[in-house]
mmCIF file as Biopython writes it, N, C-alpha, C and O atoms, coordinates in Angstrom:
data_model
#
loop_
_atom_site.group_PDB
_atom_site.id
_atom_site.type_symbol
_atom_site.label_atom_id
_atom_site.label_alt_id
_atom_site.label_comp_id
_atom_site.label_asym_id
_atom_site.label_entity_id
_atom_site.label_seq_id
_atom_site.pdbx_PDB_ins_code
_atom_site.Cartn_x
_atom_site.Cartn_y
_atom_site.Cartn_z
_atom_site.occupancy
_atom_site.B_iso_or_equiv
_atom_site.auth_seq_id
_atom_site.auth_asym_id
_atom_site.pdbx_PDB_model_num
ATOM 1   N N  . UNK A ? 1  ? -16.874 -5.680 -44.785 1.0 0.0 1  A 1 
ATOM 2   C CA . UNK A ? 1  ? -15.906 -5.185 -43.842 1.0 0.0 1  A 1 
ATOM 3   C C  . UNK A ? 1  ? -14.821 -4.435 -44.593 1.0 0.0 1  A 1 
ATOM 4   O O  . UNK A ? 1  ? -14.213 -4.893 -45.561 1.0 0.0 1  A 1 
ATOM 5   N N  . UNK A ? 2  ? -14.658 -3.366 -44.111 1.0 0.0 2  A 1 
ATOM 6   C CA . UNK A ? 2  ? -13.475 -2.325 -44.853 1.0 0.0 2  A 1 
ATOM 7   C C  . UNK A ? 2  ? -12.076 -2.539 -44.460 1.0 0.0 2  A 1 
ATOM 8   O O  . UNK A ? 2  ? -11.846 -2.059 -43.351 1.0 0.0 2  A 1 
ATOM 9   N N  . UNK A ? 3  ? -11.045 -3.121 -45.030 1.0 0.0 3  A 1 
ATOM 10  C CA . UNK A ? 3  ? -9.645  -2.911 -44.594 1.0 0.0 3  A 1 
ATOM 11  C C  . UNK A ? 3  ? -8.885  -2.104 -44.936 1.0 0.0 3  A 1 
ATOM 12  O O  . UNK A ? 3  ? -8.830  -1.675 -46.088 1.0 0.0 3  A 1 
ATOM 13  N N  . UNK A ? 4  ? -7.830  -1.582 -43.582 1.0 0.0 4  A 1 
ATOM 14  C CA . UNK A ? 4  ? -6.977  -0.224 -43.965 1.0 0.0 4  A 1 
ATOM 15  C C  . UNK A ? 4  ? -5.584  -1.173 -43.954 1.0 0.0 4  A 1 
ATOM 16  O O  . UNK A ? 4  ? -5.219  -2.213 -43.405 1.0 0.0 4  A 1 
ATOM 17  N N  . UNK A ? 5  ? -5.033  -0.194 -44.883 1.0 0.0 5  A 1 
ATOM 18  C CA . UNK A ? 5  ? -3.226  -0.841 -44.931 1.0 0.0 5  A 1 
ATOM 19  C C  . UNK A ? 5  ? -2.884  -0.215 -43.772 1.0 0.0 5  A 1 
ATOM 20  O O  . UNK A ? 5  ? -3.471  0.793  -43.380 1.0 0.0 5  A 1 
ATOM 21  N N  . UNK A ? 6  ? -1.815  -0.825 -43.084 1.0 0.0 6  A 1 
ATOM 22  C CA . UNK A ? 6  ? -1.182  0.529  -41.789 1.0 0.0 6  A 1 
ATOM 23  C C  . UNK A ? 6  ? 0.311   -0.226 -42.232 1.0 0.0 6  A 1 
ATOM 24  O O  . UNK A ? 6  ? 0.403   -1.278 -42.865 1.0 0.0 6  A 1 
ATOM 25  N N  . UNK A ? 7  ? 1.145   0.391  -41.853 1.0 0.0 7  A 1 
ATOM 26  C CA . UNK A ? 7  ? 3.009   -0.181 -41.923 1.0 0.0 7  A 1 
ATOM 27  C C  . UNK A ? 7  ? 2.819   -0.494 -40.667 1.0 0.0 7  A 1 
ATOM 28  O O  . UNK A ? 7  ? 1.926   0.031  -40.002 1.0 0.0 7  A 1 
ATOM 29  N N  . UNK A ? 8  ? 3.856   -1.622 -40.075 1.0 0.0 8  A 1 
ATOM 30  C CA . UNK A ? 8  ? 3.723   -2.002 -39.216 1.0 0.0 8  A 1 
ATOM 31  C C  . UNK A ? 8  ? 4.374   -0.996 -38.150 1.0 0.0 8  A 1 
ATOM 32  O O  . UNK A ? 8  ? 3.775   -1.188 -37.092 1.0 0.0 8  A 1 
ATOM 33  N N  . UNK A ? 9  ? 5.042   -0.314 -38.038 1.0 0.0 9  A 1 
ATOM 34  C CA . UNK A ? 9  ? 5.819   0.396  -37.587 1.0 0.0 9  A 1 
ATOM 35  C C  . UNK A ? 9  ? 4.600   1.665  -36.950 1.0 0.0 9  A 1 
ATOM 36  O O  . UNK A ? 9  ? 4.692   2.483  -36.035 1.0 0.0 9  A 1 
ATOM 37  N N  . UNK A ? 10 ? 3.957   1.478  -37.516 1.0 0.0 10 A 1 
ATOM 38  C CA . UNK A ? 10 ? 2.924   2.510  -37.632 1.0 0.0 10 A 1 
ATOM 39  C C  . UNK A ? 10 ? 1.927   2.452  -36.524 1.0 0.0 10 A 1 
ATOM 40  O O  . UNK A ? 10 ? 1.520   3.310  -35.741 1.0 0.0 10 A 1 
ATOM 41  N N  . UNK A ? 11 ? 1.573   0.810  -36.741 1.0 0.0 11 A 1 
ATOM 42  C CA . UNK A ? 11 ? 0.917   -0.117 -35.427 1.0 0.0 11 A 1 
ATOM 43  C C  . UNK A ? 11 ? 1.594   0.019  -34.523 1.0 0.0 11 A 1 
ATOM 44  O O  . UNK A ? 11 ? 1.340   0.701  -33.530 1.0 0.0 11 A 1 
ATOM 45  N N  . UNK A ? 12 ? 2.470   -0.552 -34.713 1.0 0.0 12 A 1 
ATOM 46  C CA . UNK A ? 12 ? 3.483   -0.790 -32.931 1.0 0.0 12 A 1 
ATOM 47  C C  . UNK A ? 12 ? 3.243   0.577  -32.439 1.0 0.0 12 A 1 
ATOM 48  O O  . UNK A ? 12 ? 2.692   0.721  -31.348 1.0 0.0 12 A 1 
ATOM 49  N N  . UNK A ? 13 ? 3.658   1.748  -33.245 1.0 0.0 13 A 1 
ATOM 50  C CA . UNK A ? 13 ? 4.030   3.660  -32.454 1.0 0.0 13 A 1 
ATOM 51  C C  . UNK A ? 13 ? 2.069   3.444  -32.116 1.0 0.0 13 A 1 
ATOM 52  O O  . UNK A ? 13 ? 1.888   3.811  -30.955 1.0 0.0 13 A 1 
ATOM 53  N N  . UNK A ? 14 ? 0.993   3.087  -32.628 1.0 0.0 14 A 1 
ATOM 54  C CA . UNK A ? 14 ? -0.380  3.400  -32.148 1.0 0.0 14 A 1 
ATOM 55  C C  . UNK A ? 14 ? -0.587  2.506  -30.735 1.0 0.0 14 A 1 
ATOM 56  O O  . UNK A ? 14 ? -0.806  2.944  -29.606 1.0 0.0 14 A 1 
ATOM 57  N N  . UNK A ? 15 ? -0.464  1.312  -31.110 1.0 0.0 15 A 1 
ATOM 58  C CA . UNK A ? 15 ? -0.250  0.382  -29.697 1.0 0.0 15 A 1 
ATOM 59  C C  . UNK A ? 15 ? 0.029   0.557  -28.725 1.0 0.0 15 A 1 
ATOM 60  O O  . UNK A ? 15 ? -0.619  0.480  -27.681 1.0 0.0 15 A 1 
ATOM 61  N N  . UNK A ? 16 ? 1.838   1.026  -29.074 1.0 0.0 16 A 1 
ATOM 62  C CA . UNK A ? 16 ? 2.708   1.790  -27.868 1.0 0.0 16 A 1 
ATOM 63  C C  . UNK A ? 16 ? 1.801   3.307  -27.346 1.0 0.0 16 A 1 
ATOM 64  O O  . UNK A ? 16 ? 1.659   3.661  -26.176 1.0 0.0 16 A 1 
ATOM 65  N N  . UNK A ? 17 ? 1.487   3.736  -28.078 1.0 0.0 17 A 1 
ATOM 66  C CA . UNK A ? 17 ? 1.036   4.970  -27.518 1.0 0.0 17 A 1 
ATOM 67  C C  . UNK A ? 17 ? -0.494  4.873  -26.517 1.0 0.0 17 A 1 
ATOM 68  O O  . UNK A ? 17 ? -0.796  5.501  -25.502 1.0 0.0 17 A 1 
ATOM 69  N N  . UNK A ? 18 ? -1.353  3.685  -27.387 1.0 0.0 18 A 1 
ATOM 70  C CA . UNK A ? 18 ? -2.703  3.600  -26.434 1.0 0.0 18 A 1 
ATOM 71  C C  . UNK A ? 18 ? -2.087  2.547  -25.030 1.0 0.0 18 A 1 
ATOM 72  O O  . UNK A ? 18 ? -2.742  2.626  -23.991 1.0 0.0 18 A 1 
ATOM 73  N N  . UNK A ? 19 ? -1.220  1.881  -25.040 1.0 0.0 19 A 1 
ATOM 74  C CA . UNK A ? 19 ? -0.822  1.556  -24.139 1.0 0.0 19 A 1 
ATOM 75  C C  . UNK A ? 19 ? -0.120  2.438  -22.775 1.0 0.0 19 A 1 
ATOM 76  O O  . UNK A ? 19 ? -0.299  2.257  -21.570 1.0 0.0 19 A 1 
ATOM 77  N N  . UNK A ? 20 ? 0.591   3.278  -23.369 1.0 0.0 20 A 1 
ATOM 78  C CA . UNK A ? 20 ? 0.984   3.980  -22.411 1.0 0.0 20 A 1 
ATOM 79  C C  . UNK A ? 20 ? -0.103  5.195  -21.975 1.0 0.0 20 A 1 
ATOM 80  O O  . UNK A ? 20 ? 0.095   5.801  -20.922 1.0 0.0 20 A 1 
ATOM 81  N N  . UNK A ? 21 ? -0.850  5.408  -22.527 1.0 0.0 21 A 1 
ATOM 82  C CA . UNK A ? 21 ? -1.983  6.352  -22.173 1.0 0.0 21 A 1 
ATOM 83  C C  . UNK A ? 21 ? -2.740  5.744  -21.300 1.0 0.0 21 A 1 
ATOM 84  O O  . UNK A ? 21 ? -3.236  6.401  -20.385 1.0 0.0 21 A 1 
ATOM 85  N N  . UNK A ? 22 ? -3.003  4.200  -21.431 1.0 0.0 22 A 1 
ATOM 86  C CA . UNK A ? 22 ? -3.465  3.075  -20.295 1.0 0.0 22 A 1 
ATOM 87  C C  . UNK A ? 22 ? -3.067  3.050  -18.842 1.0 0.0 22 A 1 
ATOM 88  O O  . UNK A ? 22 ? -3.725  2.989  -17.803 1.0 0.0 22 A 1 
ATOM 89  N N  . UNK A ? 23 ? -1.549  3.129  -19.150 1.0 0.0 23 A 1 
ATOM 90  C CA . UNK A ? 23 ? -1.009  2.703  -17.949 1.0 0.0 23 A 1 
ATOM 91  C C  . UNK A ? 23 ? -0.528  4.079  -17.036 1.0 0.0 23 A 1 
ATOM 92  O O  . UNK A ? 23 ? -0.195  3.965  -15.856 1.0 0.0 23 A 1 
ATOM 93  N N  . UNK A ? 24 ? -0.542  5.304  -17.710 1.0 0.0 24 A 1 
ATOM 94  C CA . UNK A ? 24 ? -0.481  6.707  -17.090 1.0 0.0 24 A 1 
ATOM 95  C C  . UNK A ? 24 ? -1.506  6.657  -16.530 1.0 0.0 24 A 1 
ATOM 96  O O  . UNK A ? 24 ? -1.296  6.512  -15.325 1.0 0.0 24 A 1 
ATOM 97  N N  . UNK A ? 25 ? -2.967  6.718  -16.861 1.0 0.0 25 A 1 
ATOM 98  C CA . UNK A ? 25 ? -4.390  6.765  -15.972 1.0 0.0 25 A 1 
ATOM 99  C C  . UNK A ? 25 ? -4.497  5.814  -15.116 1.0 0.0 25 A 1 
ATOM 100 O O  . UNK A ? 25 ? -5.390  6.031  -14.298 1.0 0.0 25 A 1 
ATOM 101 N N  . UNK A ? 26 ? -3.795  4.585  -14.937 1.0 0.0 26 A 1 
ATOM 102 C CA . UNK A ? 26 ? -4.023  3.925  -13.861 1.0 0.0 26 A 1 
ATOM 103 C C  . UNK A ? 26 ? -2.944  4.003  -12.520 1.0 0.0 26 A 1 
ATOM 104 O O  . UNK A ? 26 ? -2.926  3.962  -11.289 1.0 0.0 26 A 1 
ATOM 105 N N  . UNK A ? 27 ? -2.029  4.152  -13.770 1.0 0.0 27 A 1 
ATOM 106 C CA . UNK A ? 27 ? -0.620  4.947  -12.354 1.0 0.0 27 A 1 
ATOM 107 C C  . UNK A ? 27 ? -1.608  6.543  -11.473 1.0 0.0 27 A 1 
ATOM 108 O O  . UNK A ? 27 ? -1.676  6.837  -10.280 1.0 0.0 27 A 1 
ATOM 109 N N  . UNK A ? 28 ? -2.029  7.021  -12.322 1.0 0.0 28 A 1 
ATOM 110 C CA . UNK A ? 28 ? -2.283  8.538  -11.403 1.0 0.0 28 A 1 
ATOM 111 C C  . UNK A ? 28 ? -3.385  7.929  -10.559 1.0 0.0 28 A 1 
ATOM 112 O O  . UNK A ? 28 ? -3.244  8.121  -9.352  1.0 0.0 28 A 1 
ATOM 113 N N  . UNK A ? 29 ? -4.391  7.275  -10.909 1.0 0.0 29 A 1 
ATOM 114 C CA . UNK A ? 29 ? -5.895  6.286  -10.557 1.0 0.0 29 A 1 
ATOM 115 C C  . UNK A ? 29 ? -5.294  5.898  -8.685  1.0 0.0 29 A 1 
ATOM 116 O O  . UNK A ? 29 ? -5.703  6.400  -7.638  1.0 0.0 29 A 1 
ATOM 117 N N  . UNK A ? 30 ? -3.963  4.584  -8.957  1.0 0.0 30 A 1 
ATOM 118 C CA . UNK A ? 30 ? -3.397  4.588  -7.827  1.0 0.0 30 A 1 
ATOM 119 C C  . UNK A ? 30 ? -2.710  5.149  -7.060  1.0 0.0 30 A 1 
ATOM 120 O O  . UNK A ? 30 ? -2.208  4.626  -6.065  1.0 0.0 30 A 1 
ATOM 121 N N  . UNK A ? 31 ? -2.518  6.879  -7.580  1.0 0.0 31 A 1 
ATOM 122 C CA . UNK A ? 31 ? -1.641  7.546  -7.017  1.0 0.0 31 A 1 
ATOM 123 C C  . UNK A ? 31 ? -2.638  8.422  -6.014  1.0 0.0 31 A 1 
ATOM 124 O O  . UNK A ? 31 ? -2.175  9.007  -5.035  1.0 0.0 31 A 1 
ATOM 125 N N  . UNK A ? 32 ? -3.790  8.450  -6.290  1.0 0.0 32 A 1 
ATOM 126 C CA . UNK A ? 32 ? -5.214  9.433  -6.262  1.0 0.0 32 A 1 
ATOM 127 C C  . UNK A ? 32 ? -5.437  8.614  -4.916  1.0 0.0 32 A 1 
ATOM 128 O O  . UNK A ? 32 ? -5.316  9.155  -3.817  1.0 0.0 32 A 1 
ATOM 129 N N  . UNK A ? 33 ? -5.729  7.446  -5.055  1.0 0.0 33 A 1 
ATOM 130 C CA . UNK A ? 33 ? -6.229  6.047  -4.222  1.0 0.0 33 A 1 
ATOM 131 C C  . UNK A ? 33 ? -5.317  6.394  -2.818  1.0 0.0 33 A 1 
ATOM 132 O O  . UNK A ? 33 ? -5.864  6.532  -1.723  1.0 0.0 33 A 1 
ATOM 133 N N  . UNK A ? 34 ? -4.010  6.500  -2.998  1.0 0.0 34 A 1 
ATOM 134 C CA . UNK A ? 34 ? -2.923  6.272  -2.075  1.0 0.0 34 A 1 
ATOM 135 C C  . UNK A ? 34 ? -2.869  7.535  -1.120  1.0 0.0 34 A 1 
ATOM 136 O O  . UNK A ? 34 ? -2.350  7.480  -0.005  1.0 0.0 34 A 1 
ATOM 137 N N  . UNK A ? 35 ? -3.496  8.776  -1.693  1.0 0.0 35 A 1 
ATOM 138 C CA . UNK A ? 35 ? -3.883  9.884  -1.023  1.0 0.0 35 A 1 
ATOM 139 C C  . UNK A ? 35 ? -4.430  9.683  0.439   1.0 0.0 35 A 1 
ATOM 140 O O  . UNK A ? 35 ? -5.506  9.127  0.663   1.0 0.0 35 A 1 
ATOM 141 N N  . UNK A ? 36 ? -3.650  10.152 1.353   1.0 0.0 36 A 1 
ATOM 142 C CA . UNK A ? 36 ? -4.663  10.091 2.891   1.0 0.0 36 A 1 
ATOM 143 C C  . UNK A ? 36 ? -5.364  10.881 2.642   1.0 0.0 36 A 1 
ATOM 144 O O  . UNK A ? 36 ? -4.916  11.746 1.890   1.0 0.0 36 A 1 
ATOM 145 N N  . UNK A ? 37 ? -6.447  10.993 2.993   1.0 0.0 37 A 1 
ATOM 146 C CA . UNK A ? 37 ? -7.838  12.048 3.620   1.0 0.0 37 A 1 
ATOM 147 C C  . UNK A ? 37 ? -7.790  12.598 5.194   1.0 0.0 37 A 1 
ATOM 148 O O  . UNK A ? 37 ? -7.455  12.001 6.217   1.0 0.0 37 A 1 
ATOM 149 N N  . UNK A ? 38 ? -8.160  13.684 5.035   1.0 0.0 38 A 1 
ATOM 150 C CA . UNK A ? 38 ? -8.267  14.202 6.687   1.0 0.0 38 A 1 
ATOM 151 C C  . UNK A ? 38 ? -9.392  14.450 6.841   1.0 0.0 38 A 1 
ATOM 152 O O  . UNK A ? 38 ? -10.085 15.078 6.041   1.0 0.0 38 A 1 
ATOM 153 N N  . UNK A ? 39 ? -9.786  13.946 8.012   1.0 0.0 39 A 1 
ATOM 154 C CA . UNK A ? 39 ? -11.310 14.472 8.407   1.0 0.0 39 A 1 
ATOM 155 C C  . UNK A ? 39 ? -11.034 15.510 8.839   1.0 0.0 39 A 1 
ATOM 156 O O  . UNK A ? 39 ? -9.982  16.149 8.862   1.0 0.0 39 A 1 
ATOM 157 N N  . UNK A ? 40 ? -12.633 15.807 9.422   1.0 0.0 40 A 1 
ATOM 158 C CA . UNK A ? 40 ? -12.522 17.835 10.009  1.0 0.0 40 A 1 
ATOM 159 C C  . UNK A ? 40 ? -12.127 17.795 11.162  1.0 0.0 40 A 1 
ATOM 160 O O  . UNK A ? 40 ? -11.850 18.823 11.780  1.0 0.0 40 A 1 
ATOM 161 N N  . UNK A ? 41 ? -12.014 16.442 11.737  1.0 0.0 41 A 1 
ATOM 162 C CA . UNK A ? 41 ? -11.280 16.562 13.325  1.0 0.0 41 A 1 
ATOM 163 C C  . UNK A ? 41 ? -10.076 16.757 13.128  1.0 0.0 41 A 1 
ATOM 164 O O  . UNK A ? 41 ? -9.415  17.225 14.054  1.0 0.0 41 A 1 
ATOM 165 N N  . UNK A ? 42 ? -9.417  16.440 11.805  1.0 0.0 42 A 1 
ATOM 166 C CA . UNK A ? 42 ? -8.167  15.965 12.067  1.0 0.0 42 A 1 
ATOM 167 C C  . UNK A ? 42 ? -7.665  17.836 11.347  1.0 0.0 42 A 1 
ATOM 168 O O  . UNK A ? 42 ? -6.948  18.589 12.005  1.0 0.0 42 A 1 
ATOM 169 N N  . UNK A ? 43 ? -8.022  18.074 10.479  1.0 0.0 43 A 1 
ATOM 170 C CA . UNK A ? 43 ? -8.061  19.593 10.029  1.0 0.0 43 A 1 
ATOM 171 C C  . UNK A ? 43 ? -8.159  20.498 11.326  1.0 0.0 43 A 1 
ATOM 172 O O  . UNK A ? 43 ? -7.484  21.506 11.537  1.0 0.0 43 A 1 
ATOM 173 N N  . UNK A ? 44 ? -8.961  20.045 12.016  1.0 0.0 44 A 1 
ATOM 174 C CA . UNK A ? 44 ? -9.375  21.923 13.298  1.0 0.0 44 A 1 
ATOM 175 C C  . UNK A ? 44 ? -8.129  21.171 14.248  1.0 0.0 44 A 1 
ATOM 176 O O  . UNK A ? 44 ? -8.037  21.866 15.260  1.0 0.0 44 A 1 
ATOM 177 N N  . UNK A ? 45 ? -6.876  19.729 14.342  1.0 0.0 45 A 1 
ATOM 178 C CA . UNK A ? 45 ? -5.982  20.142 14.906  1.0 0.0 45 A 1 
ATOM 179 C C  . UNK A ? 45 ? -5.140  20.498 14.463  1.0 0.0 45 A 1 
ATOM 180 O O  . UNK A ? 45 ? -4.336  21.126 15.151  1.0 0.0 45 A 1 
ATOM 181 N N  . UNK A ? 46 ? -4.937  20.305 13.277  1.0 0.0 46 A 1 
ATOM 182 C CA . UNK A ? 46 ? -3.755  20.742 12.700  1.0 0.0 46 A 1 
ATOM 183 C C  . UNK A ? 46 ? -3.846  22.506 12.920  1.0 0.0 46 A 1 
ATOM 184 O O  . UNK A ? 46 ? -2.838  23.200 13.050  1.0 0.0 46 A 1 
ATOM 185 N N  . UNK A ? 47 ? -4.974  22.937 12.928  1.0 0.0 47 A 1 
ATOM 186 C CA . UNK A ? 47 ? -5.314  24.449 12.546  1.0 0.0 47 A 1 
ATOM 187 C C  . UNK A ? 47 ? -5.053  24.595 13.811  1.0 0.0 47 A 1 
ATOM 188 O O  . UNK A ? 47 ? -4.269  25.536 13.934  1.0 0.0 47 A 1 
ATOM 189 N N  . UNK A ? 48 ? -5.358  24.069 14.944  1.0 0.0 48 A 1 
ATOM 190 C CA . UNK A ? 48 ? -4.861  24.651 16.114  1.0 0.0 48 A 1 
ATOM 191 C C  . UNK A ? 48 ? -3.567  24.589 16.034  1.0 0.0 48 A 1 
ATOM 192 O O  . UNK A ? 48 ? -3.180  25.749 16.177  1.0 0.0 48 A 1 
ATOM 193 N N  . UNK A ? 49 ? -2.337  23.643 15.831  1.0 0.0 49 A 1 
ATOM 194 C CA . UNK A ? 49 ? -1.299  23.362 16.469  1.0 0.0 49 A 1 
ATOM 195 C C  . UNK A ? 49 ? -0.614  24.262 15.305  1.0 0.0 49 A 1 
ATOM 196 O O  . UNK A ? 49 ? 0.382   24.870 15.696  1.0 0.0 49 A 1 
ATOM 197 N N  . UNK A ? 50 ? -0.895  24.416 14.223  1.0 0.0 50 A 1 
ATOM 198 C CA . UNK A ? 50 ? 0.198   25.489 13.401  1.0 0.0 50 A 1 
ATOM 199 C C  . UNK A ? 50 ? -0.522  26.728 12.958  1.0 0.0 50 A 1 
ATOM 200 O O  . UNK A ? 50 ? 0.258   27.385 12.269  1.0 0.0 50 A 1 
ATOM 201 N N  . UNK A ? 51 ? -1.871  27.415 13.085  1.0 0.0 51 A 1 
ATOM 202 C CA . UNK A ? 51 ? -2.804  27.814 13.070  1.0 0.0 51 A 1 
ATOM 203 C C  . UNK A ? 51 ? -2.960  27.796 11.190  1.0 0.0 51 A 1 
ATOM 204 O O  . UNK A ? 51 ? -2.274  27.237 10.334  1.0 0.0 51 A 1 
ATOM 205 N N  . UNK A ? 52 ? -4.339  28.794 11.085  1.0 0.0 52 A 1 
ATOM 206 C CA . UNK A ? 52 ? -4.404  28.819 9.568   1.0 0.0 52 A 1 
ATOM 207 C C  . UNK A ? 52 ? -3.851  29.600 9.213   1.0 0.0 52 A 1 
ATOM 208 O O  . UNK A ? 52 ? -3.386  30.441 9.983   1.0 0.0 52 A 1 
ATOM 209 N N  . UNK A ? 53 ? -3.653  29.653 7.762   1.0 0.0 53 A 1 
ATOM 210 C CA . UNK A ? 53 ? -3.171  29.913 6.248   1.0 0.0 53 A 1 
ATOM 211 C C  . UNK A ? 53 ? -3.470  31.823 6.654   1.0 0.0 53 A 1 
ATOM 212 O O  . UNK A ? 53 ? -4.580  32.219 7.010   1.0 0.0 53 A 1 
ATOM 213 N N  . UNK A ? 54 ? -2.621  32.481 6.548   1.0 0.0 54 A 1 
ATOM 214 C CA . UNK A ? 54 ? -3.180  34.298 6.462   1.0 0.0 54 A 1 
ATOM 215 C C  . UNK A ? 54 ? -4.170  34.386 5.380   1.0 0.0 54 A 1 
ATOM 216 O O  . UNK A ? 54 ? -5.302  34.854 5.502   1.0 0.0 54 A 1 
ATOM 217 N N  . UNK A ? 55 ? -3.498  33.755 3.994   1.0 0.0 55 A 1 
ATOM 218 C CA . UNK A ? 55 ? -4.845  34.010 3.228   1.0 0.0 55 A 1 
ATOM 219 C C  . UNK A ? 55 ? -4.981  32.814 2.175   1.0 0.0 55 A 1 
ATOM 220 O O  . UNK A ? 55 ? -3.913  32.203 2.128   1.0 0.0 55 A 1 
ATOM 221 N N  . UNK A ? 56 ? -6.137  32.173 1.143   1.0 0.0 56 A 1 
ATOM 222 C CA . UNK A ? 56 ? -6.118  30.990 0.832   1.0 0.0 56 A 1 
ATOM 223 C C  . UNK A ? 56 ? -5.460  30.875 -0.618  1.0 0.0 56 A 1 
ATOM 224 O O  . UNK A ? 56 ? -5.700  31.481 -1.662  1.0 0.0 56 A 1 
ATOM 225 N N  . UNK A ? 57 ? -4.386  29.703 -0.241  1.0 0.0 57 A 1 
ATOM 226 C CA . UNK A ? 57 ? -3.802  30.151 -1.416  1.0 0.0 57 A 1 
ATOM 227 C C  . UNK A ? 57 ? -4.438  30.029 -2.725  1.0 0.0 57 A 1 
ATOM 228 O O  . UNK A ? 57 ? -5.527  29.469 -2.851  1.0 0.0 57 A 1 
ATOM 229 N N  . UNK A ? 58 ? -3.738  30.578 -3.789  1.0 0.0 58 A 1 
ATOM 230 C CA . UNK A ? 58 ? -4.380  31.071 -5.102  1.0 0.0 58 A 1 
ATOM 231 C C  . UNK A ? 58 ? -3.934  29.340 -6.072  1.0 0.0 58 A 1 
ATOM 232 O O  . UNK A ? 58 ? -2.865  28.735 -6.157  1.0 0.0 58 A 1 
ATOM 233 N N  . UNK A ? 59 ? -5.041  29.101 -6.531  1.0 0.0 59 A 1 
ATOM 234 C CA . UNK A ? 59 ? -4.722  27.782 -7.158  1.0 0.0 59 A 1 
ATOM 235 C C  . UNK A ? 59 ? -4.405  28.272 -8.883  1.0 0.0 59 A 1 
ATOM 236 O O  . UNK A ? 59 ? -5.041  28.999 -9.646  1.0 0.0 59 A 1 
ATOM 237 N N  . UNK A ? 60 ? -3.261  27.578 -9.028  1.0 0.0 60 A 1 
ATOM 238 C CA . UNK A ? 60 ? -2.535  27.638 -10.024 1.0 0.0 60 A 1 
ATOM 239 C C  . UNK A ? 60 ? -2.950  27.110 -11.438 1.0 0.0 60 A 1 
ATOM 240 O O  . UNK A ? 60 ? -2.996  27.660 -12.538 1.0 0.0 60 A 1 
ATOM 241 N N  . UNK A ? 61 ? -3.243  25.806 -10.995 1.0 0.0 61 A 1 
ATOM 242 C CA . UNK A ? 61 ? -3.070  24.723 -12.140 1.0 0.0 61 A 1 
ATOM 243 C C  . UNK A ? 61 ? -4.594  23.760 -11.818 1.0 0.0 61 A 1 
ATOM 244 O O  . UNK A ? 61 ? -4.284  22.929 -10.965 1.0 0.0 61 A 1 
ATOM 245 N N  . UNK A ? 62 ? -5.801  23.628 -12.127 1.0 0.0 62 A 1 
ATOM 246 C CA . UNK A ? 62 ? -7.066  22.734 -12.074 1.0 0.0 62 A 1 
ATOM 247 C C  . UNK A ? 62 ? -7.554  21.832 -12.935 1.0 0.0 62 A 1 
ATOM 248 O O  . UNK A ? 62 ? -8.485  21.993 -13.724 1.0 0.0 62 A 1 
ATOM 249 N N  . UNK A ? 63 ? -6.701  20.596 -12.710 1.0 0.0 63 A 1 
ATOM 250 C CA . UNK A ? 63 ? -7.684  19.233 -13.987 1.0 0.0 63 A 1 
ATOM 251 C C  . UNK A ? 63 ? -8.644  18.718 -12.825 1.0 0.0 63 A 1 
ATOM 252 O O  . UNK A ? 63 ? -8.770  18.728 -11.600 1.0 0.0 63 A 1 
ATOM 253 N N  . UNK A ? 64 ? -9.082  18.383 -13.687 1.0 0.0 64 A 1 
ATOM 254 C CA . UNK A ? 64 ? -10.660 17.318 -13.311 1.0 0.0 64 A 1 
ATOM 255 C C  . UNK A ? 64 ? -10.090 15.806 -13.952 1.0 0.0 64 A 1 
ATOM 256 O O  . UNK A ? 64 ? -9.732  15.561 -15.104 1.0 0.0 64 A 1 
ATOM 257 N N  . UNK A ? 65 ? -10.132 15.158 -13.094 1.0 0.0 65 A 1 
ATOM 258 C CA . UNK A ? 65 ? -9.954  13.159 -13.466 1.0 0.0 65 A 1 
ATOM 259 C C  . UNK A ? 65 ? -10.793 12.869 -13.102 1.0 0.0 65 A 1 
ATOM 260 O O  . UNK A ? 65 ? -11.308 13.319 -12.078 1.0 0.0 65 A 1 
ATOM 261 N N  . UNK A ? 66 ? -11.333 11.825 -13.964 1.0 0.0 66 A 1 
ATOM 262 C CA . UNK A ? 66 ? -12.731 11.087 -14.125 1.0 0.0 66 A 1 
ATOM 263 C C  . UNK A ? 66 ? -11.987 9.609  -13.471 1.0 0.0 66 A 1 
ATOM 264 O O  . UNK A ? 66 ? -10.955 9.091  -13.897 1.0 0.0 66 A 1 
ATOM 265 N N  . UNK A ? 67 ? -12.713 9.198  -12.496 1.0 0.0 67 A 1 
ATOM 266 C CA . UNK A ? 67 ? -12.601 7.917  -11.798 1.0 0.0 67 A 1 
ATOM 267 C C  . UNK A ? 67 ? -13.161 6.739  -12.480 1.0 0.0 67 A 1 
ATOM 268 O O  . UNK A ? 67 ? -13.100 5.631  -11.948 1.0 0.0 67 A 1 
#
């Protein structure tokens, strides 16, 4: 078995960091979750009562999250 020296200081900033990389993907995970959905009934009223979009808007910014 191979051992590495690390400073401890060194650990804690790696720890702290895979930890918070943990708890960001599960915050967005439940933020994703908390999303209502519209069905297409619920879409063709909205489209009636405020009608549609003139043209579709241009998407800016596209990540992909893995569930």
């Amino acid at each position: 078995m191979q051992t590495i020296a690390v400073d401890k200081n060194e650990l804690f900033n790696l720890i702290k960091k895979a930890v918070r990389e943990v708890v960001q993907e599960e915050m967005g995970r439940a933020w994703l979750e908390g999303l209502a959905t519209v069905t297409d009934e619920e879409q063709e009223d909205i489209n009636r009562r405020h009608g549609k979009p003139d043209r579709p808007r241009k998407i800016e910014f596209r990540e992909t999250v893995e569930l």
